[in-house]
C-alpha positions as a Markdown table, in Angstrom:
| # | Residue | x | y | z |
|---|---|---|---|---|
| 1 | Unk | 54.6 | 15.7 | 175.0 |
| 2 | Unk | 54.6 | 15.2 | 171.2 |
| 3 | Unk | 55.6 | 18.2 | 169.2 |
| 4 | Unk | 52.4 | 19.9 | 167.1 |
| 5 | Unk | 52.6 | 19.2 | 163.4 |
| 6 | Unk | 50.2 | 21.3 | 161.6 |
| 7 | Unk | 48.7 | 20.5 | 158.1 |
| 8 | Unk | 48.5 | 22.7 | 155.1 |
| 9 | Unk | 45.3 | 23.0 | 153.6 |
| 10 | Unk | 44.1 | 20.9 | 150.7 |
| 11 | Unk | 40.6 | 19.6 | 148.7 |
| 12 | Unk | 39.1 | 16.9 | 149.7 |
| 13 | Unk | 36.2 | 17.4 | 146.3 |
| 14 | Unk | 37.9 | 20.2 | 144.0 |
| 15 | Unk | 35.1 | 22.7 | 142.3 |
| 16 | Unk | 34.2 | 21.2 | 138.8 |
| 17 | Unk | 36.2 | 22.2 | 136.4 |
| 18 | Unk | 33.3 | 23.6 | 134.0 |
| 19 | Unk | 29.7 | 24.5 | 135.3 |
| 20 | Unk | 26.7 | 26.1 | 133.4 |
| 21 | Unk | 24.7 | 28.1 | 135.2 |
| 22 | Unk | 21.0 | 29.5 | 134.0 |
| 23 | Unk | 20.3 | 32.5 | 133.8 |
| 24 | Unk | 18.3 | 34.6 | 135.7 |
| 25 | Unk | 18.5 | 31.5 | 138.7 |
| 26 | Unk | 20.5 | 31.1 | 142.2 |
| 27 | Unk | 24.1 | 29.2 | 141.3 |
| 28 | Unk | 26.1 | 27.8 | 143.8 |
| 29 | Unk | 30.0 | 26.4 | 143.8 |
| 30 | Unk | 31.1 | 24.3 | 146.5 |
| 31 | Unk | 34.1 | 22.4 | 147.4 |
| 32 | Unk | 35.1 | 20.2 | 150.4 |
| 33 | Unk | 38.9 | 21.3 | 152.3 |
| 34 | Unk | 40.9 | 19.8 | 155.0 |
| 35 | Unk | 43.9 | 21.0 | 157.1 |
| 36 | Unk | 44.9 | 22.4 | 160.5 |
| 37 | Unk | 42.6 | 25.1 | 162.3 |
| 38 | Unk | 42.5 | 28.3 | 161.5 |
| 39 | Unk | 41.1 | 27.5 | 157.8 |
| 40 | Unk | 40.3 | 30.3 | 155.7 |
| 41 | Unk | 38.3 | 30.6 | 152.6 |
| 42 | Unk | 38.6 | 33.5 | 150.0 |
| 43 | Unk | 36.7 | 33.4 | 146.9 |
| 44 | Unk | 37.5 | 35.7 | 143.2 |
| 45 | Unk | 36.4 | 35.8 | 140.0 |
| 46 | Unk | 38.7 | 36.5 | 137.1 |
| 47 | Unk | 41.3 | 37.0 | 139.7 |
| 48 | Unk | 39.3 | 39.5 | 141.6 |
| 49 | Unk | 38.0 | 38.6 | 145.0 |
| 50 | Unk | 34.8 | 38.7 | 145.9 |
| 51 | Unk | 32.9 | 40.0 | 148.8 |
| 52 | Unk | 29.7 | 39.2 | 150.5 |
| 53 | Unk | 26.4 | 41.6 | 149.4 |
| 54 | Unk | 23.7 | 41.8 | 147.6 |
| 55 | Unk | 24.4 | 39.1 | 145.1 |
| 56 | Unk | 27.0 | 37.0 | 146.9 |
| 57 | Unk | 26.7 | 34.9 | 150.1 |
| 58 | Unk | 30.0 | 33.5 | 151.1 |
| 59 | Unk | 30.5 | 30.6 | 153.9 |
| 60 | Unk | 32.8 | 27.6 | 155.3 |
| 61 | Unk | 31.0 | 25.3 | 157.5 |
| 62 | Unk | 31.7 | 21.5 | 158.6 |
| 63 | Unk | 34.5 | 22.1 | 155.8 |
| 64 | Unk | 32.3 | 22.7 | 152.9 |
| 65 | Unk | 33.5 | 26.1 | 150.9 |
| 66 | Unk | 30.4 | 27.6 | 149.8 |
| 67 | Unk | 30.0 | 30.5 | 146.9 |
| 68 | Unk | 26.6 | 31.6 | 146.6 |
| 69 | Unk | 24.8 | 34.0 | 143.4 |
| 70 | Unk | 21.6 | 35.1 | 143.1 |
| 71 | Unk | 19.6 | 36.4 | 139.9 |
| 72 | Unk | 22.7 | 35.0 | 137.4 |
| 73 | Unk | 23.7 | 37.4 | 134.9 |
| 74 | Unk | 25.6 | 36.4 | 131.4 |
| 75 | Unk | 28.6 | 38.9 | 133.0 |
| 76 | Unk | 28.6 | 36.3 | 135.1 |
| 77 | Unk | 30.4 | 34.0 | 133.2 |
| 78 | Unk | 34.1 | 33.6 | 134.0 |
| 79 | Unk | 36.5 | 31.6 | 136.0 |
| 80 | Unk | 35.5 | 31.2 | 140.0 |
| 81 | Unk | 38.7 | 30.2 | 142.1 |
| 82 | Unk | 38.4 | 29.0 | 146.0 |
| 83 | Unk | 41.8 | 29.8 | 147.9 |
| 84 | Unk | 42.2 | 28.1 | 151.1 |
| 85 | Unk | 44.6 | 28.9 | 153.5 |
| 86 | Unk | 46.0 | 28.0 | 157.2 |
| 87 | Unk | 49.0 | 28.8 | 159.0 |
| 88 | Unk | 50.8 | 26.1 | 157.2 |
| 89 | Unk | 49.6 | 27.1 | 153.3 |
| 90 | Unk | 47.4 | 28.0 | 151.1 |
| 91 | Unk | 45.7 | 26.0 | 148.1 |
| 92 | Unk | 43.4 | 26.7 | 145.3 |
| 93 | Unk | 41.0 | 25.3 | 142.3 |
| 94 | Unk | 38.8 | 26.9 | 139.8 |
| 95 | Unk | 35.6 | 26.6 | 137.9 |
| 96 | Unk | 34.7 | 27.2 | 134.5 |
| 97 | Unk | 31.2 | 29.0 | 134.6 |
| 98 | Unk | 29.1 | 29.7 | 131.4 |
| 99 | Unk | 25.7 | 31.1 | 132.3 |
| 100 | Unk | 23.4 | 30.1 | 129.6 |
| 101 | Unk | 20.3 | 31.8 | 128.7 |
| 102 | Unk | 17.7 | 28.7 | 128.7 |
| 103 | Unk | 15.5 | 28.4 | 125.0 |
| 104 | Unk | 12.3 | 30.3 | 124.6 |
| 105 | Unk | 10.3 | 30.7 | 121.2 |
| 106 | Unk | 10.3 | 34.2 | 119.6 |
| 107 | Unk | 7.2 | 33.2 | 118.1 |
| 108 | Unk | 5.3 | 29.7 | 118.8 |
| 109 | Unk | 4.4 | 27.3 | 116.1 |
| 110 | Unk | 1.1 | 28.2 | 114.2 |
| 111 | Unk | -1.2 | 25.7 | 113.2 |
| 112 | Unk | -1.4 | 24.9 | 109.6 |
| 113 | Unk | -3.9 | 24.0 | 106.6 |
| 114 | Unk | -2.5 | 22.3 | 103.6 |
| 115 | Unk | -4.1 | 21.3 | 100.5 |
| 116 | Unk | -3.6 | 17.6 | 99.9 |
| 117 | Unk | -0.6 | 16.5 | 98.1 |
| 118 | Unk | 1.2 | 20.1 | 98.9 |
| 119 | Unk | 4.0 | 20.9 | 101.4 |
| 120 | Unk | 2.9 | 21.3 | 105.3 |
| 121 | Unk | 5.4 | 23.8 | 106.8 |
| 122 | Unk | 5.7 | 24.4 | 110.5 |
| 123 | Unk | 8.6 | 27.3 | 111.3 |
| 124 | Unk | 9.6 | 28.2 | 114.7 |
| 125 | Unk | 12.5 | 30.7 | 115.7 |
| 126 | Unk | 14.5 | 30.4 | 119.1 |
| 127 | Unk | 16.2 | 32.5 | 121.7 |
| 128 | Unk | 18.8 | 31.2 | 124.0 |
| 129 | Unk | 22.1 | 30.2 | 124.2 |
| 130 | Unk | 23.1 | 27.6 | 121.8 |
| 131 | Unk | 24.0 | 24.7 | 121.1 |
| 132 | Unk | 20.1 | 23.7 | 120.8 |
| 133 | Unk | 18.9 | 20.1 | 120.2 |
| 134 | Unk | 15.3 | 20.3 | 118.9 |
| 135 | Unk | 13.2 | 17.6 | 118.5 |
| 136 | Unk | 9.8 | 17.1 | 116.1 |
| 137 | Unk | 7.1 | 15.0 | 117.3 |
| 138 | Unk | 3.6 | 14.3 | 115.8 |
| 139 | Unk | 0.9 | 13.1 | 118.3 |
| 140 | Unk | 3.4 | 12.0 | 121.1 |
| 141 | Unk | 6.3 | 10.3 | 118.4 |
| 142 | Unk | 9.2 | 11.9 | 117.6 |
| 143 | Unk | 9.6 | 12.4 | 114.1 |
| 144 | Unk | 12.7 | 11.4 | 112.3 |
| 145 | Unk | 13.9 | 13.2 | 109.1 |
| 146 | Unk | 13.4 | 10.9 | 105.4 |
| 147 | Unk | 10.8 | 9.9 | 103.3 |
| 148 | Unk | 8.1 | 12.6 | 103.4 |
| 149 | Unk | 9.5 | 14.8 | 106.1 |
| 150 | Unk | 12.3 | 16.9 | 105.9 |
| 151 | Unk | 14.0 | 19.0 | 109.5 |
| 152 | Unk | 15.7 | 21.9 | 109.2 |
| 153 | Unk | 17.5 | 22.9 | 112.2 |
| 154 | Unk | 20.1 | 26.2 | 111.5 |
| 155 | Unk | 21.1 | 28.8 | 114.3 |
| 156 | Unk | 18.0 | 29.6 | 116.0 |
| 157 | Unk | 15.4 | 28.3 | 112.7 |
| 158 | Unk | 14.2 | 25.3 | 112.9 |
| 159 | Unk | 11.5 | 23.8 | 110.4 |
| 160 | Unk | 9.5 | 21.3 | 109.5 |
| 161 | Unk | 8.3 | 19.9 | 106.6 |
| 162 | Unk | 5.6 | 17.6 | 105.0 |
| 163 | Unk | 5.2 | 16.6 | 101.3 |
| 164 | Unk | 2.1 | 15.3 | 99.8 |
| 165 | Unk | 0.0 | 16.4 | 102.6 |
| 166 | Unk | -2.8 | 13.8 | 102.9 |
| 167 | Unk | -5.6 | 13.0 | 105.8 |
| 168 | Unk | -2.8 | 10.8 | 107.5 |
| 169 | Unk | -1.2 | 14.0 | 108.1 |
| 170 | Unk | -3.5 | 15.7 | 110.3 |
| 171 | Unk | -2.6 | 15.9 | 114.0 |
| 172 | Unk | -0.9 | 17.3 | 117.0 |
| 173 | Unk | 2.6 | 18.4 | 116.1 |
| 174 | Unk | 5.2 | 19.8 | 118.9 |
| 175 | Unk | 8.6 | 21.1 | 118.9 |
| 176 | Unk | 11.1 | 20.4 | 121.6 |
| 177 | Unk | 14.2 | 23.0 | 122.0 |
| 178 | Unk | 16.4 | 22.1 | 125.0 |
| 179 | Unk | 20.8 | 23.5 | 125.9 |
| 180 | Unk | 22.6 | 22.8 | 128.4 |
| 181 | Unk | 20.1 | 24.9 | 131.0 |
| 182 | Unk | 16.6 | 24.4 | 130.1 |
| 183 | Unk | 13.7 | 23.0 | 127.6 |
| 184 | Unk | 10.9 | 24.4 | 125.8 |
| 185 | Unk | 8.0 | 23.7 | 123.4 |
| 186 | Unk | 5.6 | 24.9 | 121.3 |
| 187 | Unk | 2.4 | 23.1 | 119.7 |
| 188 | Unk | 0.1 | 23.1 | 116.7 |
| 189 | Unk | -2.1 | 21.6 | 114.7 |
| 190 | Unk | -1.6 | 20.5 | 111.4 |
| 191 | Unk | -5.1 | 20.1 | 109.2 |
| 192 | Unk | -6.5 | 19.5 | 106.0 |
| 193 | Unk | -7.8 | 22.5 | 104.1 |
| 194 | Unk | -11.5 | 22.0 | 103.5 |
| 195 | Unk | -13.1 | 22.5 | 100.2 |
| 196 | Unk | -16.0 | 25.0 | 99.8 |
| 197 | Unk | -19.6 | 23.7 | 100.1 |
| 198 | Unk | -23.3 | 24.2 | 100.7 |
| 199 | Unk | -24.5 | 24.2 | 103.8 |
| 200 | Unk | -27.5 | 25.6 | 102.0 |
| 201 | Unk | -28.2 | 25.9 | 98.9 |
| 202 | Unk | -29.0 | 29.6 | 96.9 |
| 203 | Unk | -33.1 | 28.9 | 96.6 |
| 204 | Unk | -35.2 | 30.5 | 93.2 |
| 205 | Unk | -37.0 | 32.9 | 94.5 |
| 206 | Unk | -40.5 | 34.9 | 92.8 |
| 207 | Unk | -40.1 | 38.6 | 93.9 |
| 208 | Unk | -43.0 | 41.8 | 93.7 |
| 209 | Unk | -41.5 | 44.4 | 91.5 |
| 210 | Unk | -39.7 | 47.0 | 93.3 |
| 211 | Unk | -39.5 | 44.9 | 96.4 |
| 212 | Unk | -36.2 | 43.9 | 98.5 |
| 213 | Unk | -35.0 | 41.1 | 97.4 |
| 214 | Unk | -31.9 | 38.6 | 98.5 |
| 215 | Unk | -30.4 | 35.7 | 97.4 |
| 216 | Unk | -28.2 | 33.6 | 99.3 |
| 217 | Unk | -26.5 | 30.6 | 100.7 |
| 218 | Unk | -25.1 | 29.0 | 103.9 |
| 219 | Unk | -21.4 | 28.2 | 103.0 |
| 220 | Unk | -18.5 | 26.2 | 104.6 |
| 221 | Unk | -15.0 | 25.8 | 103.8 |
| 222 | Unk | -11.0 | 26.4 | 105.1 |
| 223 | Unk | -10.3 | 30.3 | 104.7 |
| 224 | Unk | -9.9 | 32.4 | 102.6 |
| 225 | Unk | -13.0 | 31.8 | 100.9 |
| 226 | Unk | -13.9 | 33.9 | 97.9 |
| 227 | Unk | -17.6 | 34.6 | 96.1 |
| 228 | Unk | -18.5 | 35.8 | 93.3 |
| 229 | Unk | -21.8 | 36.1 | 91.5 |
| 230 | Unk | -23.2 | 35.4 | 88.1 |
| 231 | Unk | -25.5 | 36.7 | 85.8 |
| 232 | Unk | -26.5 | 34.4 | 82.8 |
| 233 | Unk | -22.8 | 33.3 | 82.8 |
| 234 | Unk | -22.0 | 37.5 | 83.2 |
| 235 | Unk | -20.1 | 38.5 | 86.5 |
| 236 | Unk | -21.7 | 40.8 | 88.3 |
| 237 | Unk | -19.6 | 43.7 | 89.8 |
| 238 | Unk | -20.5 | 45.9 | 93.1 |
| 239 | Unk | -20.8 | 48.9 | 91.0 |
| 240 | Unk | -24.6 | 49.0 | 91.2 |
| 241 | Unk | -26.3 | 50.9 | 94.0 |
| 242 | Unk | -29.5 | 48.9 | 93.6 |
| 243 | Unk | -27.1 | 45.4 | 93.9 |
| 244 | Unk | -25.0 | 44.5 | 97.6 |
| 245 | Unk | -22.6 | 40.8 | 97.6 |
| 246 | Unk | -21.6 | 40.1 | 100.9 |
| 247 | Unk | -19.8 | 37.5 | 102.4 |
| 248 | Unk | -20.6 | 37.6 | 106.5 |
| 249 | Unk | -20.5 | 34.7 | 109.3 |
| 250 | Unk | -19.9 | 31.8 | 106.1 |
| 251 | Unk | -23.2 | 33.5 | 104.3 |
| 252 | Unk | -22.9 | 34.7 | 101.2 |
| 253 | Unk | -25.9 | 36.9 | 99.6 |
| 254 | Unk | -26.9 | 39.0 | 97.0 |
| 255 | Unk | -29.3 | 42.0 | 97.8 |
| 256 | Unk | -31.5 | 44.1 | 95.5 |
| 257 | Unk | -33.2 | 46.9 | 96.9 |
| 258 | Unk | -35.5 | 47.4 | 94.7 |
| 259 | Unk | -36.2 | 44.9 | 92.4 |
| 260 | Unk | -36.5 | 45.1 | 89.0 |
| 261 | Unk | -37.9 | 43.3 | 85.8 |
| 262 | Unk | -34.3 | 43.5 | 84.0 |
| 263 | Unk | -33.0 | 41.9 | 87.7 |
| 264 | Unk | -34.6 | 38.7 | 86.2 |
| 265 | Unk | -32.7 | 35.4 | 85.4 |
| 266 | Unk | -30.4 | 32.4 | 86.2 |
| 267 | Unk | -27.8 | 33.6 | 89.2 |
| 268 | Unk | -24.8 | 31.2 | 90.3 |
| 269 | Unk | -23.0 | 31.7 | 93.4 |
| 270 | Unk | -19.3 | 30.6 | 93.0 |
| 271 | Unk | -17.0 | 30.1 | 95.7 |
| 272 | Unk | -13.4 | 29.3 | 95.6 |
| 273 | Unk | -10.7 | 28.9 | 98.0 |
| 274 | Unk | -7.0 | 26.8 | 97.7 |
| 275 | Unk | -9.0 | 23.4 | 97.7 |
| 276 | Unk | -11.5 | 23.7 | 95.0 |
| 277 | Unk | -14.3 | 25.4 | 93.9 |
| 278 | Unk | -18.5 | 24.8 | 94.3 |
| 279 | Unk | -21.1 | 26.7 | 92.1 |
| 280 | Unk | -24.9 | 26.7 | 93.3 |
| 281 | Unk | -27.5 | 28.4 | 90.5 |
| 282 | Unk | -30.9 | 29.7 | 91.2 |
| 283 | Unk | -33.6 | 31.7 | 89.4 |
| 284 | Unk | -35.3 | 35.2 | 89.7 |
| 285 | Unk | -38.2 | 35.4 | 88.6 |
| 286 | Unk | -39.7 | 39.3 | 89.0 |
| 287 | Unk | -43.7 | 39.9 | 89.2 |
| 288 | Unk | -45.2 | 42.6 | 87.7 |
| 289 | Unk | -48.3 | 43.5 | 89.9 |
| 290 | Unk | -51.7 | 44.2 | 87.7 |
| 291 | Unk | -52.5 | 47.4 | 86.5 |
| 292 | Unk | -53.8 | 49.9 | 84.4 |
| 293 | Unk | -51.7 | 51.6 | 81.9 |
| 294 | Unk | -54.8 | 53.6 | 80.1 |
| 295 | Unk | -58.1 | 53.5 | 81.4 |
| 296 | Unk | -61.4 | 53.4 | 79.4 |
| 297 | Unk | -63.2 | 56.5 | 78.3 |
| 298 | Unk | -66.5 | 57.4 | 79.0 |
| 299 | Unk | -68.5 | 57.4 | 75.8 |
| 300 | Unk | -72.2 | 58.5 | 74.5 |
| 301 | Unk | -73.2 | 56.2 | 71.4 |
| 302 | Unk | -76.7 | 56.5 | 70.0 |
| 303 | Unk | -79.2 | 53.2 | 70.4 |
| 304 | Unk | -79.1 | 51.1 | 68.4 |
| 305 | Unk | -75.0 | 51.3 | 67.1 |
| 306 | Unk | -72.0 | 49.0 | 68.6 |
| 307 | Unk | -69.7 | 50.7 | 70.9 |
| 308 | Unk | -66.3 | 49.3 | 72.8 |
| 309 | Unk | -64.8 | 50.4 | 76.3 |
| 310 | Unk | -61.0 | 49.6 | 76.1 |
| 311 | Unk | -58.3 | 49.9 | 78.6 |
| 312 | Unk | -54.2 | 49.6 | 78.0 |
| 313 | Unk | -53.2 | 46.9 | 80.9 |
| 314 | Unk | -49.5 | 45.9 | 82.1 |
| 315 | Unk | -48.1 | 43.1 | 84.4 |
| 316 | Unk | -47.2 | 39.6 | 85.2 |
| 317 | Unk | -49.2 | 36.7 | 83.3 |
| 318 | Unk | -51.8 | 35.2 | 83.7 |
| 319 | Unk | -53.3 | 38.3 | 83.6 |
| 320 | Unk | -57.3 | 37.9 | 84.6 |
| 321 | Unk | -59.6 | 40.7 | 83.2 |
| 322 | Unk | -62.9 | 41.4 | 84.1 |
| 323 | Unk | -66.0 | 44.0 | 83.7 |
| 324 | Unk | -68.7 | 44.7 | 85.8 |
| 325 | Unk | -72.0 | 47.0 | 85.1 |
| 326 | Unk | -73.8 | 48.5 | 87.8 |
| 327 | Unk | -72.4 | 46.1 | 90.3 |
| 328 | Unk | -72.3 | 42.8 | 88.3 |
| 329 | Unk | -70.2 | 40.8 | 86.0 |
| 330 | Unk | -71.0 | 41.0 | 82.7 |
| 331 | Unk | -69.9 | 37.8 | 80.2 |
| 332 | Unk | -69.3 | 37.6 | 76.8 |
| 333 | Unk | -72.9 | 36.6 | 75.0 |
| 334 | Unk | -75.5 | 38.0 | 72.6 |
| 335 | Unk | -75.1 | 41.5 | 74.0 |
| 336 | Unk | -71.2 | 41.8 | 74.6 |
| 337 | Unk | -68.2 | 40.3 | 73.7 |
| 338 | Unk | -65.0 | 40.5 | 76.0 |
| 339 | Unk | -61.5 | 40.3 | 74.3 |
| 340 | Unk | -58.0 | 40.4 | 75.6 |
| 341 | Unk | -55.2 | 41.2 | 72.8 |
| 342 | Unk | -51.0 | 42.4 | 73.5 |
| 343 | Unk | -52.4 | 44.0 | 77.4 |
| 344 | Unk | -55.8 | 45.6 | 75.6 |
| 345 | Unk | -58.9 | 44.5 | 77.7 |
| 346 | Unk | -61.8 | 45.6 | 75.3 |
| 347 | Unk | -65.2 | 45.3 | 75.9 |
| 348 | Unk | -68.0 | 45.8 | 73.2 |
| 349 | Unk | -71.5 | 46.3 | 73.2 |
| 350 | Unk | -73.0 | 45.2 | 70.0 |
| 351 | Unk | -76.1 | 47.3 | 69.8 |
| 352 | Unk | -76.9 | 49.4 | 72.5 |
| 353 | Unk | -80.1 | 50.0 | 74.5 |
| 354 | Unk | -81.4 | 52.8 | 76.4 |
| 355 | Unk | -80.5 | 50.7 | 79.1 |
| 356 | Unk | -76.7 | 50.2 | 78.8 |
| 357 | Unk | -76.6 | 54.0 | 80.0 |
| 358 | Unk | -74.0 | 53.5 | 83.2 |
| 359 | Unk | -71.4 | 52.8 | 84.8 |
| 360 | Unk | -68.7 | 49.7 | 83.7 |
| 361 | Unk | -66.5 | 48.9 | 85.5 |
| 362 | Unk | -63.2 | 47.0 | 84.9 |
| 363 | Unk | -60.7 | 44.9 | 86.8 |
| 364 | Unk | -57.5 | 43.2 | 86.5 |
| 365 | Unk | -55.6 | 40.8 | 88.3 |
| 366 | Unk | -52.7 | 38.4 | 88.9 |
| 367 | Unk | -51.0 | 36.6 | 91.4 |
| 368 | Unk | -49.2 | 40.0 | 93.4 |
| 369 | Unk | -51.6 | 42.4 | 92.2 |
| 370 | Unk | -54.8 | 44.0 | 91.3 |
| 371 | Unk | -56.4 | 47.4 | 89.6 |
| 372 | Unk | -59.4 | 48.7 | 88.5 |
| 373 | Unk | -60.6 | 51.7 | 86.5 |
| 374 | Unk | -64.6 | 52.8 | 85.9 |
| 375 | Unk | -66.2 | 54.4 | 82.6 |
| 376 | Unk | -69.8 | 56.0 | 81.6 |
| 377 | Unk | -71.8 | 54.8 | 78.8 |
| 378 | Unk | -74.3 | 57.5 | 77.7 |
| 379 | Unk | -77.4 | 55.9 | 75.1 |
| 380 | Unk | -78.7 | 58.2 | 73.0 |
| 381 | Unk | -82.3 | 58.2 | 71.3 |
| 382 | Unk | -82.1 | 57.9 | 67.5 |
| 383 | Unk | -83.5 | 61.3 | 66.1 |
| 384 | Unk | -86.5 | 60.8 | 63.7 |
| 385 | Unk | -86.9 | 62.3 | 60.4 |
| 386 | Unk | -90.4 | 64.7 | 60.0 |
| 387 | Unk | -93.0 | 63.2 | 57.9 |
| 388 | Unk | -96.7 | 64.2 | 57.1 |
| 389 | Unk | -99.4 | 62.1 | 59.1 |
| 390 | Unk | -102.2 | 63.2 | 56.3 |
| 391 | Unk | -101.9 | 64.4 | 52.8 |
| 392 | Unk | -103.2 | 67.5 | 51.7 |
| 393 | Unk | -106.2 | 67.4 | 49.6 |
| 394 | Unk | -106.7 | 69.2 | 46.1 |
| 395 | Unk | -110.0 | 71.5 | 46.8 |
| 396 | Unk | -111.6 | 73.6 | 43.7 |
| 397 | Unk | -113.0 | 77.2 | 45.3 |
| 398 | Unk | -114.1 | 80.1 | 43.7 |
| 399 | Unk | -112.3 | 83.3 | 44.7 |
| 400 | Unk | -114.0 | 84.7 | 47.7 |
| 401 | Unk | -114.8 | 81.6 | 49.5 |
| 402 | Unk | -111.7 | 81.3 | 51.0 |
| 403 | Unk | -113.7 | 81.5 | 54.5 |
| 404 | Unk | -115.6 | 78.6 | 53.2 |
| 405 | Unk | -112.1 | 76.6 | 51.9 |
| 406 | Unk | -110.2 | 77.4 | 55.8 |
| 407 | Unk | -113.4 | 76.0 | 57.1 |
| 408 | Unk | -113.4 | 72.8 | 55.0 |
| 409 | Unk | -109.8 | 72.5 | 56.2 |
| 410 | Unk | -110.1 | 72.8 | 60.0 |
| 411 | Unk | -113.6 | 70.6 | 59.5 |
| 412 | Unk | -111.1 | 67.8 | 57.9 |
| 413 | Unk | -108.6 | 67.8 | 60.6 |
């Protein structure tokens, strides 16, 4: 019988000499050995040898050295060494192990809108273990620094940026952070600001004294958009309590709450933001219902003379007058004549009858409004002077025949 030769251990595959693990993952080492039975494994790290538990799972099976970790730590990193031994030896390697933490964006990418011709930025900020490599792509391409763009990559910044900013610009832009244990990415959008406009227009508008009245306009437009309102060319300020400017859902309006004649004239509507600017002007026109300021007076005027009925009247033009006696109209004519001078509605009668004695009434009107007043006109008779219907009569009588003389008289009457 031969005599038994036993063989030391040894590695058939040695661990690799450096290895990144991820953090937070399982990691494994392995390693392939050889020799005579009994083979026996230990494992340490950082010379101190490690044990099976919660975190670590040790085996040798079919001659595969096995060293287990779960939930990775950055402690973690260190050197690992395998020791194999038999009756004959013992043999070793080791491993390099850096745990990484994989990249993750402290804040994502935000979309952008740049004016045309300006500078686009997109900034992003990274966590992880570096080295990074970070990549800028636009719609799917990877963009490479020169000409119009320029990448900034420094630490854990990394930027990009576009000059002249024009329509070609707009798109989907990404950015690609990877190390040695992971990858991630953030998107945005990259678009050009819009310049304010109209949706609708500010329309003139014909407001009732003392009436609510608003003004406004349907607006579109890249944010932040700013309004203002104008006054024949004056700003307007929100200083007034009967005056409210708002700016809500892209309308922009101008509220009086009660309406006056001064609110009247030409408004503008200006509305600004970093691309430009649009103006839209409209009018105000305020109506003054009819009415009476003064009414007429009654009067009494004796047949025969003139007299006038007049009444002080205010409000919008055209201002319609009209007078009315006992129910119907009366016109100007051979009787009356009807004036209108600066708001006094005068009606004369040029030589009154017994008949004029009534009522008059009078009436204005305009488009928003109408008002009335009424008035008495009282006829007087003309008093008539005394005068003798028969003269006396020169009678010659002797004294004591006055008897006779009365007689004469009564006989003559």
């Amino acid at each position: 019988m031969e005599p038994f030769c036993a063989e030391g251990p040894s590695f058939i595959k040695r661990l690799e000499s450096t290895v990144a693990w991820k953090q937070g993952s399982s990691a494994r080492l392995q390693c392939i050995v050889s020799g005579s039975p009994e083979l026996q494994t230990s494992w340490f790290f950082d010379d101190r040898e490690l044990s099976p538990g919660d975190r670590y799972s040790i085996s040798l099976k079919d001659s595969v050295a096995t060293l287990e970790l779960r939930s990775v730590m950055l402690s973690d990193s260190g050197n690992y060494t395998c020791e194999v031994l038999n009756e004959s030896g013992c043999e070793s390697c080791t491993s390099k192990v850096t745990v990484k933490e994989p990249p993750s964006f402290m804040k994502d990418l935000l979309s952008v809108e740049a004016v045309r011709g300006s500078v686009a930025m997109f900034d992003c900020e990274i966590e992880g273990s570096a080295p990074f490599e970070v990549a800028w792509l636009k719609n799917g391409k990877r963009i490479s620094a020169g000409g119009k763009y320029r990448i900034v990559s420094q630490g854990s910044m990394s930027s990009l940026e576009i000059h002249s900013f024009e329509s070609s610009d707009i798109g989907d832009y990404k950015c690609d952070v990877s190390n040695a244990v992971g990858v991630a990415s953030s998107k945005a959008m990259a678009k050009q600001k819009e310049p304010p406009a109209f949706l609708k227009r500010v329309e003139s508008i014909a407001a009732v004294l003392g009436n609510t009245v608003k003004l406004q306009g349907s607006i579109k437009g890249s944010a932040p958009l700013t309004v203002k309102w104008t006054k024949d060319s004056e700003l307007l300020r929100d200083d007034n309590a009967n005056i409210s400017m708002r700016l809500e859902n892209n309308v922009a309006s101008l509220t009086f709450s009660s309406v006056e004649v001064a609110n009247a004239g030409k408004y503008a509507c200006q509305v600004d933001n970093a691309a430009g600017r649009q103006t839209c002007e409209a009018i105000l026109t305020v109506q003054e219902p009819a009415r009476i300021v003064e009414p007429a007076e009654s009067i009494s005027v004796t047949a025969g003379d003139s007299a006038t009925l007049e009444c002080r009247i205010a409000g919008s033009p055209d201002l319609k007058v009209q007078w009315f006696k006992d129910g119907k109209e009366v016109t100007s004519g051979r009787k009356y004549k009807i004036t209108l001078k600066e708001k006094t509605a005068m009606l004369k009668i040029l030589a009154a009858e017994k008949e004029e004695s009534s009522e008059f009434r009078m009436e204005v009107s305009n488009k928003v409004g109408k008002d009335q007043c009424k008035s008495s006109v009282t006829v007087l008779g003309r008093a008539v002077p005394p005068s003798f219907s028969k003269t006396l009569k020169k009678l010659n009588a002797n004294i004591g025949a006055w008897g006779k003389v009365m007689e004469a008289i009564i006989d003559a009457d």
